[in-house]
C-alpha positions in Angstrom: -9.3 35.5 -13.4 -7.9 35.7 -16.4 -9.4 33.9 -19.7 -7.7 30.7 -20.2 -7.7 31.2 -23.4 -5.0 33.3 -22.8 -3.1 31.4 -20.5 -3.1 28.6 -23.1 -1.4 31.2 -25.9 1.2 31.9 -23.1 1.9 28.2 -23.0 1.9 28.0 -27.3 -1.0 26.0 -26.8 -2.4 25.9 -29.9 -6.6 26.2 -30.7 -6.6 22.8 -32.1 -5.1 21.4 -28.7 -7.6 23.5 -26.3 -11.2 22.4 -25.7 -12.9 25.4 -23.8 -15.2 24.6 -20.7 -16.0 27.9 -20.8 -14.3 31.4 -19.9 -11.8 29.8 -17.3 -11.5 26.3 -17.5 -10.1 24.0 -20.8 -8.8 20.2 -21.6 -6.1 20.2 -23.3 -5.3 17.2 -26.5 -2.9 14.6 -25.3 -2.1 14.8 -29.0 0.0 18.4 -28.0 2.8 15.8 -26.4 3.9 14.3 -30.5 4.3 18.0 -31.4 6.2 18.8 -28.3 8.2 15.6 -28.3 11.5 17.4 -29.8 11.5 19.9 -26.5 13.7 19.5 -23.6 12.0 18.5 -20.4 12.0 21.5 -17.2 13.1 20.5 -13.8 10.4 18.7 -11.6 9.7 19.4 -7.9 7.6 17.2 -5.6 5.7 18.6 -2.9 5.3 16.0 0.4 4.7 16.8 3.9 5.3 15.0 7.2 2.8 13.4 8.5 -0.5 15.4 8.6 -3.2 16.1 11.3 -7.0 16.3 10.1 -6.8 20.0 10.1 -4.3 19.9 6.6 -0.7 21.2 6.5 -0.6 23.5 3.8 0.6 21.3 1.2 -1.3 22.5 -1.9 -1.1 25.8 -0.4 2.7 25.3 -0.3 2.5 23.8 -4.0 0.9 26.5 -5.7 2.8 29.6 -3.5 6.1 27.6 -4.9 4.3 28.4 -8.2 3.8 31.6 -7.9 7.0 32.9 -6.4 9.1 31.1 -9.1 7.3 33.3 -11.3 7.9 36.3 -9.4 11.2 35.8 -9.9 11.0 35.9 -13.8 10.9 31.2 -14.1 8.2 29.4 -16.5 6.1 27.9 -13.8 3.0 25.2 -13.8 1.3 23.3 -11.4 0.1 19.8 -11.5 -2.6 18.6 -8.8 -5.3 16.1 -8.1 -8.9 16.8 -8.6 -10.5 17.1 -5.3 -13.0 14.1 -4.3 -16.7 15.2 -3.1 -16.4 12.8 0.0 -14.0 15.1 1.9 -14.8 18.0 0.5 -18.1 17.9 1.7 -16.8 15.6 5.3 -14.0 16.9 7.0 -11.6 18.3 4.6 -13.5 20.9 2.4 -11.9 22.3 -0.4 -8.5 21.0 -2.0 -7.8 24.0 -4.3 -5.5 25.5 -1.9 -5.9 28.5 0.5 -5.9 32.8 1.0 -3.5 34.0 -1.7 -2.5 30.7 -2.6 -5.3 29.0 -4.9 -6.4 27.5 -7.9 -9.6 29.4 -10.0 -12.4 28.5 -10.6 -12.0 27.4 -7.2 -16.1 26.2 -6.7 -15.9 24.6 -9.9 -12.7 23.0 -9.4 -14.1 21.4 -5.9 -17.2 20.3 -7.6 -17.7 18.7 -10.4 -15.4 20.4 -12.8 -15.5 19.1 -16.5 -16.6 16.1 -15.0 -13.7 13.4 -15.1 -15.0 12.4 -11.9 -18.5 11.2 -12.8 -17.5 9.7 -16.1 -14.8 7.2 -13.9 -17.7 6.4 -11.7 -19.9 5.7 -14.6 -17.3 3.7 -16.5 -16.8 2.0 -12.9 -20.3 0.8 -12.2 -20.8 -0.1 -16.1 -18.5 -2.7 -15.2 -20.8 -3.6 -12.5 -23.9 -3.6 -13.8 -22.3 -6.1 -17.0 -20.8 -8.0 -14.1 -24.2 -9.4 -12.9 -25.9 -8.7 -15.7 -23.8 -11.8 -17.3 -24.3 -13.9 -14.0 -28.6 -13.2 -14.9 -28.3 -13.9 -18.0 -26.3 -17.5 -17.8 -23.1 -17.4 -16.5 -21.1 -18.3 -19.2 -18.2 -17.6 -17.8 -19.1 -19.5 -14.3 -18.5 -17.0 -12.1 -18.3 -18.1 -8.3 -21.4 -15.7 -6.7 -19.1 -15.5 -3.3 -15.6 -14.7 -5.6 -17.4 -11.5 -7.3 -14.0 -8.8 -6.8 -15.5 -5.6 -8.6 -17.5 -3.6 -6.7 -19.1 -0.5 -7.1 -18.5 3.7 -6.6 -19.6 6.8 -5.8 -17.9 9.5 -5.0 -19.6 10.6 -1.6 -18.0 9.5 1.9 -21.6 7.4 2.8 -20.5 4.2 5.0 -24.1 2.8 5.2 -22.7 1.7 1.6 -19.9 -0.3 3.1 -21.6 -3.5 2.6 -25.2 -4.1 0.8 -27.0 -6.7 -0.7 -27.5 -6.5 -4.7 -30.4 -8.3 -6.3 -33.5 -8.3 -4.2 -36.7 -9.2 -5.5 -38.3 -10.7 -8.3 -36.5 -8.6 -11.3 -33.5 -8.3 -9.1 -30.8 -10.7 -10.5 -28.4 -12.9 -8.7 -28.6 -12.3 -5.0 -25.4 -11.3 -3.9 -23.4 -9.3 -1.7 -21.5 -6.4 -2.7 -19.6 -2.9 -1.7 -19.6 0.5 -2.7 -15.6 2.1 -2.6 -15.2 6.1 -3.3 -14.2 6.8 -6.7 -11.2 7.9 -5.8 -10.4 4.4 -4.5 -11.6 2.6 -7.9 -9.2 1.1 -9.9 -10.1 3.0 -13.0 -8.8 6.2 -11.1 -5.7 4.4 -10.8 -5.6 3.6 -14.2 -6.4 6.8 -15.5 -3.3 8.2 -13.5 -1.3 6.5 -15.9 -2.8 5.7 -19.3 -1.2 7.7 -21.8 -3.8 7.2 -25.0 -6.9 5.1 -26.0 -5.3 2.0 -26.7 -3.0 2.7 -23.1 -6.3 2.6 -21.7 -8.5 -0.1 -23.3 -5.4 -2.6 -22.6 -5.2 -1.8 -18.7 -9.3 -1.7 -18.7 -9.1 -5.1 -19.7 -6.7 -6.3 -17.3 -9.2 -5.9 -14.5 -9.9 -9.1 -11.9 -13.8 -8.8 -11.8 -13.7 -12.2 -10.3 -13.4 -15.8 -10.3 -14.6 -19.2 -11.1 -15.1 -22.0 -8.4 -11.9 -23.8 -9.8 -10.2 -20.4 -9.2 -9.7 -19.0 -12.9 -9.3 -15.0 -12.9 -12.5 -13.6 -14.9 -11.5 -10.0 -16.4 -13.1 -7.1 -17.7 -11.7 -8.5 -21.3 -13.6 -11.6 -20.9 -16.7 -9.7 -20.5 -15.9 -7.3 -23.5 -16.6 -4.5 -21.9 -13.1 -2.4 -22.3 -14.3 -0.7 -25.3 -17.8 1.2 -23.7 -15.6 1.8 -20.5 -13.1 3.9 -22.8 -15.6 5.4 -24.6 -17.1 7.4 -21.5 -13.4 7.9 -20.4 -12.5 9.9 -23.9 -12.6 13.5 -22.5 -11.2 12.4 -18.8 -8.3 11.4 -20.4 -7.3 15.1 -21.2 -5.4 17.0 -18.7 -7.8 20.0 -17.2 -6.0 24.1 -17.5 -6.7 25.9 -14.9 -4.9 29.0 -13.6 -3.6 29.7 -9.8 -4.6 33.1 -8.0 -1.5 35.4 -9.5 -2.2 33.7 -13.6 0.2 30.9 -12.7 -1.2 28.0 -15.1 -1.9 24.4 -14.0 -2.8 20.9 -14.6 -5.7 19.8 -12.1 -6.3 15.9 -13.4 -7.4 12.6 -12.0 -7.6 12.0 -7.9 -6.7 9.0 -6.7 -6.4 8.4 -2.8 -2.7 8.7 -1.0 -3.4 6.3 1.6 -5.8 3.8 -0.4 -4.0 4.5 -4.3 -0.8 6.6 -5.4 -2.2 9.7 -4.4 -0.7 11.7 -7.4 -2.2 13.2 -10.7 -2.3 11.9 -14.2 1.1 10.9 -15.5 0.0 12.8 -18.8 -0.7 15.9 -17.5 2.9 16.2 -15.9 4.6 15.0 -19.4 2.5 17.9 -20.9 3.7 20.3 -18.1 7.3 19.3 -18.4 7.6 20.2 -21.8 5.5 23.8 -21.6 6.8 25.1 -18.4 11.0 25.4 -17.0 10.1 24.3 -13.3 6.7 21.9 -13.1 5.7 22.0 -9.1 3.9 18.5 -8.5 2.6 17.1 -4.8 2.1 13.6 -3.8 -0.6 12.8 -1.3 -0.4 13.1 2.2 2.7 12.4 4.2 6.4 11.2 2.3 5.7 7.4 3.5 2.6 7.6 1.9 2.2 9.8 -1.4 6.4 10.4 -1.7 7.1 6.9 -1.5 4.3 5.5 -4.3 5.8 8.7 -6.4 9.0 8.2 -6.2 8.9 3.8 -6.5 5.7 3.7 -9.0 5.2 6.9 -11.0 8.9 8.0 -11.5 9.7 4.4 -13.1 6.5 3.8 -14.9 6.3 7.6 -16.4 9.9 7.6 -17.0 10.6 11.7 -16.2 13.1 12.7 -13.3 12.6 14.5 -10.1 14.8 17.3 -9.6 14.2 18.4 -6.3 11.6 18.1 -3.2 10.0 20.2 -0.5 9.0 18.8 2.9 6.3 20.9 3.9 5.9 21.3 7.6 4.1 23.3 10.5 4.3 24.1 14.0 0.7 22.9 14.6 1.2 19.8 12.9 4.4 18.9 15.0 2.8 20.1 18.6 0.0 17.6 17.6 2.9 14.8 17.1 4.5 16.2 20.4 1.2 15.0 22.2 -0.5 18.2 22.0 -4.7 18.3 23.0 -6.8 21.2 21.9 -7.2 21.9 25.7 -3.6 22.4 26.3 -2.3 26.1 26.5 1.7 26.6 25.9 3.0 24.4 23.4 7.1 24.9 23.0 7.9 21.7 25.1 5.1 19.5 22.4 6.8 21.4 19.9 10.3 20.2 20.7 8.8 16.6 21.3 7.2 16.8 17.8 10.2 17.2 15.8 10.7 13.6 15.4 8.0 13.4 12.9 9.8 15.4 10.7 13.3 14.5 11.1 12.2 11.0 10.2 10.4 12.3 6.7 13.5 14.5 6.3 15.6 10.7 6.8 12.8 9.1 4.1 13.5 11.5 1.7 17.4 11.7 1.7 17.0 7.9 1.7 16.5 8.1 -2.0 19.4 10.6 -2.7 17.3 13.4 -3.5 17.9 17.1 -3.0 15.8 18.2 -0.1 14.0 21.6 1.3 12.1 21.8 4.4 9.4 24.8 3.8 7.7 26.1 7.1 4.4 27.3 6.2 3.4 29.2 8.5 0.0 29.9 10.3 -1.1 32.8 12.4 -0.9 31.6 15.4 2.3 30.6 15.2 5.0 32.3 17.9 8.1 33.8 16.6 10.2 31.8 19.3 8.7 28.6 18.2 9.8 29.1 14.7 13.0 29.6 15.6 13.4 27.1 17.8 12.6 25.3 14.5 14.6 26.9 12.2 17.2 26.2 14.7 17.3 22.4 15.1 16.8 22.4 11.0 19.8 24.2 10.4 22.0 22.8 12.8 21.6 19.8 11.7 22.4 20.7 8.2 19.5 21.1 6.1 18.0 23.7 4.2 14.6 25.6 5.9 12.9 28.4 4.3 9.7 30.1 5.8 6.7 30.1 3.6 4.0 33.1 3.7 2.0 32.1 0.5 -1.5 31.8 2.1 -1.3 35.8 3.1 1.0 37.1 0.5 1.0 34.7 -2.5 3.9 35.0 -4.4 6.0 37.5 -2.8 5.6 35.0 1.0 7.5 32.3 -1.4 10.4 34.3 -2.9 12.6 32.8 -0.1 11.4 29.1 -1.1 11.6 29.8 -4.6 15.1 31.2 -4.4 16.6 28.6 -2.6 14.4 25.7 -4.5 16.5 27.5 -8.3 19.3 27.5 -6.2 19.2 24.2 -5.5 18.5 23.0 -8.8 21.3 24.8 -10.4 24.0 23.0 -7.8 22.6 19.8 -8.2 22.0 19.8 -11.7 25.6 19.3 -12.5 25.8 16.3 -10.4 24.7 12.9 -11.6 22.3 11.2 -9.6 21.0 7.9 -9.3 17.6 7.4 -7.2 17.9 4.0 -4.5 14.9 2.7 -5.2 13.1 1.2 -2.1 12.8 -2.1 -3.8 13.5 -3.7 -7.4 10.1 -4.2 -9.7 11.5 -8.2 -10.9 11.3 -9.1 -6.8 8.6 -10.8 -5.4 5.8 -9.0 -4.2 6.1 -10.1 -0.7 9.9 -9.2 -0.8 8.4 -5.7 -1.7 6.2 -5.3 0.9 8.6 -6.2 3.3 11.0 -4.1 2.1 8.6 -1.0 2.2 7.7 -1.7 5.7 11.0 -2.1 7.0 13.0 0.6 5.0 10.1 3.4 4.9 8.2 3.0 8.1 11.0 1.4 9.8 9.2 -1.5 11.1 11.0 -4.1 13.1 8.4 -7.2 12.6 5.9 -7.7 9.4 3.0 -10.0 10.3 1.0 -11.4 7.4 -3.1 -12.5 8.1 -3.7 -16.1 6.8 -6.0 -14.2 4.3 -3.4 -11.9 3.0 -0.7 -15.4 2.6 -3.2 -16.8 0.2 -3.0 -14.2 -1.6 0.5 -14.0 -1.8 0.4 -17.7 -3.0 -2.3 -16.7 -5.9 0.4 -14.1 -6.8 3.2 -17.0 -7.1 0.7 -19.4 -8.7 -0.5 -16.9 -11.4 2.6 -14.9 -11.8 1.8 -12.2 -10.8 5.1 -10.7 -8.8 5.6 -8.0 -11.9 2.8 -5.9 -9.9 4.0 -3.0 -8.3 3.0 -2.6 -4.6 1.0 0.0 -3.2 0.2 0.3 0.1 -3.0 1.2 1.5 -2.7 2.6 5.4 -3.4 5.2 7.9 -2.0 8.8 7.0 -2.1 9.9 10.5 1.0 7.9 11.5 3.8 6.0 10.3 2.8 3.0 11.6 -0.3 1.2 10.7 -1.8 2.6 13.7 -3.0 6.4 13.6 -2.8 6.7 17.3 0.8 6.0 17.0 2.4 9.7 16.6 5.9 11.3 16.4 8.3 8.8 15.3 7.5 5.5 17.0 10.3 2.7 16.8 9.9 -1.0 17.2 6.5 -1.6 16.0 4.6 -4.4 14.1 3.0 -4.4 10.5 0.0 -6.1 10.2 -0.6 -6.8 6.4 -4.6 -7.7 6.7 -5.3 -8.2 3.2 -4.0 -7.9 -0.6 -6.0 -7.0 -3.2 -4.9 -7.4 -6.6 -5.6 -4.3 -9.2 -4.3 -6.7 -12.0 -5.6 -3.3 -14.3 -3.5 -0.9 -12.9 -0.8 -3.4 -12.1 -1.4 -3.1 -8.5 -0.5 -5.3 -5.3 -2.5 -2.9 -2.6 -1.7 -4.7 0.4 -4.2 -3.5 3.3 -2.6 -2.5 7.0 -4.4 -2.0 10.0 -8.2 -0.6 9.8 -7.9 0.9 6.6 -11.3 1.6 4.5 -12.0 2.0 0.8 -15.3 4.0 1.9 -15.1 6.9 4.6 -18.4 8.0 6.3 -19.1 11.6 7.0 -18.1 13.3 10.8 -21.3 14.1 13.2 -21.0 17.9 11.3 -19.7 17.7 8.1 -18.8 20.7 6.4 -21.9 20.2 4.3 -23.6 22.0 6.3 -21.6 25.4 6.1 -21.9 25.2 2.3 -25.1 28.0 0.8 -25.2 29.2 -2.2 -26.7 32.7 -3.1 -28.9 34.4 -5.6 -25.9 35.1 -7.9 -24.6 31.8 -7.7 -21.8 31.9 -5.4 -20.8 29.0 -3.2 -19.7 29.9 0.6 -18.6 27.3 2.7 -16.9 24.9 1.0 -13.2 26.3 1.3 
């Protein structure tokens, strides 16, 4: 590793803007984007997958190979990537700094807990929590209705015996009342921080919470309860975007994590507005699958932010599309699940060219992969008339991307000269219903929408209050495109069940809930906790 230091001087990052965590790791000033306000923005590139299997596709591998190979080729590259959550890292997923030649450093600290956004949203979280019922002890002066109480409370640690609990017990306990724990990365406040811009950005959309209501139905906020200001105050360093560097010096911006199949799934807003104006090509990936983490990119983040996306890369692999072919771990062969599988990604290749944007399908390829498989592939991508290149970042870094990175400048430069208008999925002044609709039909291709009796009173809160300015984000399994994870490939004439809204009146949310979607995973019979040690010298194993 190199001192970041010195990847921030690279950048013209000045000392005034850089706040060391020690040797390898710095925040940078959000006050760096009035000096750079007069430079012209570089091109940005969205990394999105199809859908994924629990083993990972290679996404942030793909991401931060792009990276490097850009910069093989002589381009001003960054990154910008979510933080990785405890839960999963220490549950099924492990790491989420990327893999073999292809990762960001400090990799352990990275995965833990960094410069510690993480705990100060979960503190700022259940502060709100604790002044919650600590108004409903002391009085209730607002009348808050006991069984209407909306904020709950986080940790960032998949535990599901925390799904539901009981608050309040015994004789110093309070108001006896049910409540739920949600990860962090499914708290608003993550959500919020993906987008607030400064302190007063901040202590406006903190205030804007729903914390509850009263028994005649009257939203209570985090403004009523004054507690915006101490919420911001522990959020002051989290607000600043986190340099890091990739494996071959490549810098990046690792800030903010919310969930792709609970939140946005994309990093701050800030950090890629910094990026944009330091670096030519700014490499940026949306969480899980392109009907998931694509779409809330593309119909949230691209309007609200403001900044344009240049170009995107599907990332794909053979094992991912055997699995969608109907592929068991038992089952020896694979070409004929392979060719079964490639559905999957002809429909994310449809999702994205559905918005008119410039497309790449990168292969990243694993080591078990057959040469007559890929292309078979390469094949049925070609003829069909898109652009596949074949990604070996994760055993040669940069150099297994030059392919990728050639063809992503080369695409740029073509389309660059063309204007381009984005076809939004739906229009932010129609009503939120009309949205959800539209993103069921249009992205997931659903031929029926079905709506609980619980989720239509909540669509006619929405009407009653106003409320159809909120943007909709919707919370559902990654596994599939449906709202069913067992549904695989490209299924066609299926049903949307909308089970539930909630409102995140903070963030501006409507996060409609489909199908058995939770807000708290548990942890698998053997996590990959158990394969994390740590020696004498202080190295982690186990957590990659």
């Amino acid at each position: 590793m190199r001192y970041i230091s010195e990847i921030a001087k690279e950048l013209e990052i000045t000392d005034d803007e850089l706040e060391l965590y020690g040797k390898y790791m710095a925040k940078v000033n959000p006050a760096i984007l009035g000096r750079l306000s007069g430079r012209k923005n570089g091109k940005m590139i969205l990394v999105t997958a199809i859908s994924p299997t629990s083993a990972g596709e290679g996404k942030t591998t793909t991401t931060i190979g792009l990276s490097q190979g850009l910069r093989k080729i002589g381009k001003k590259a960054m990154v910008t990537i979510r933080e990785p959550s405890l839960g999963p890292n220490f549950g099924i997923k492990g790491g989420g700094t990327g893999g073999g030649k292809c990762q960001l450093y400090p990799a352990d600290e990275i995965n833990l807990n960094f410069t510690g956004d993480f705990p100060a949203i979960s503190a700022a979280h259940n502060l709100l929590s604790a002044i919650v019922n600590n108004h409903i002890f002391q009085g209730n002066e607002l009348g808050f209705d006991l069984k209407k109480i909306s904020w709950k409370r986080t940790i960032d640690m998949n535990d599901r015996s925390l799904r539901q609990i009981l608050v309040g017990i015994g004789d110093q306990g309070g108001a006896l009342v049910e409540d739920t724990f949600l990860i962090t990365p499914a708290s608003e406040i993550m959500a919020i921080m993906g987008f607030a811009e400064n302190y007063e950005m901040l202590k406006d959309m903190l205030s804007k919470i729903t914390v509850g209501y009263t028994k005649e139905g009257k939203r209570l906020t985090a403004g009523d309860l004054k507690a915006q200001g101490a919420m911001a105050a522990l959020l002051k360093n989290a607000i600043k975007p986190n340099l890091v560097q990739t494996t071959e010096g490549v810098p990046g911006f690792v800030h903010i994590g919310p969930f792709g199949n609970i939140a946005h799934g994309h990093n701050s807003v800030l950090a890629d507005k910094i990026a944009l104006k330091l670096a030519d090509y700014v490499i940026t990936e949306a969480g899980f699958g392109s009907d998931l983490g694509a779409q809330k990119f593309v119909d949230v983040v691209l309007r609200r932010a403001g900044y344009d996306l240049n170009l995107v890369v599907l990332v794909v692999s053979i094992k991912a599309l055997k699995h969608h072919g109907g592929m068991k771990p038992s089952d020896t062969g694979g070409i004929e699940f392979l060719q079964r599988g490639i559905d999957n990604m002809f429909y994310h290749i449809g999702n994205v060219e559905r918005y008119g944007l410039p497309l790449i399908v990168s292969l990243n390829r694993f080591k078990d992969d057959k040469d007559e498989e890929i292309q078979l592939l390469m094949d049925e991508v070609r003829k069909k008339g898109y652009k596949m290149e074949l990604n070996e970042g994760y055993i040669k870094g940069g150099d297994g991307a030059l392919g990728l990175a050639r063809s992503a400048v080369e695409l740029l430069d073509k389309s660059s000269s063309t204007p381009r208008k984005i076809n939004f999925t739906y229009e932010r002044d129609e009503p939120v219903k009309t949205k959800i609709d539209k993103v069921a039909s249009k992205v997931y291709g659903a031929s029926k929408i079905e709506y609980s009796k619980k989720a239509m009173r909540v669509l006619k809160r929405v009407k009653d209050e106003k409320l159809d300015f909120l943007d909709v984000c919707m919370a559902k399994t990654q596994y599939s495109i449906t709202d069913d994870q067992s549904k695989l490939g490209w299924p066609k004439d299926f049903t949307i069940k909308i089970e539930d809204i909630m409102l995140s009146t903070g963030v501006g949310f409507a996060v409609p809930l489909l199908g058995e979607i939770m807000t708290m995973p548990g942890l698998p019979k053997h996590p990959i906790s158990e394969e994390v040690n740590i020696d004498e010298r202080g190295n982690i194993t186990g957590l990659l």
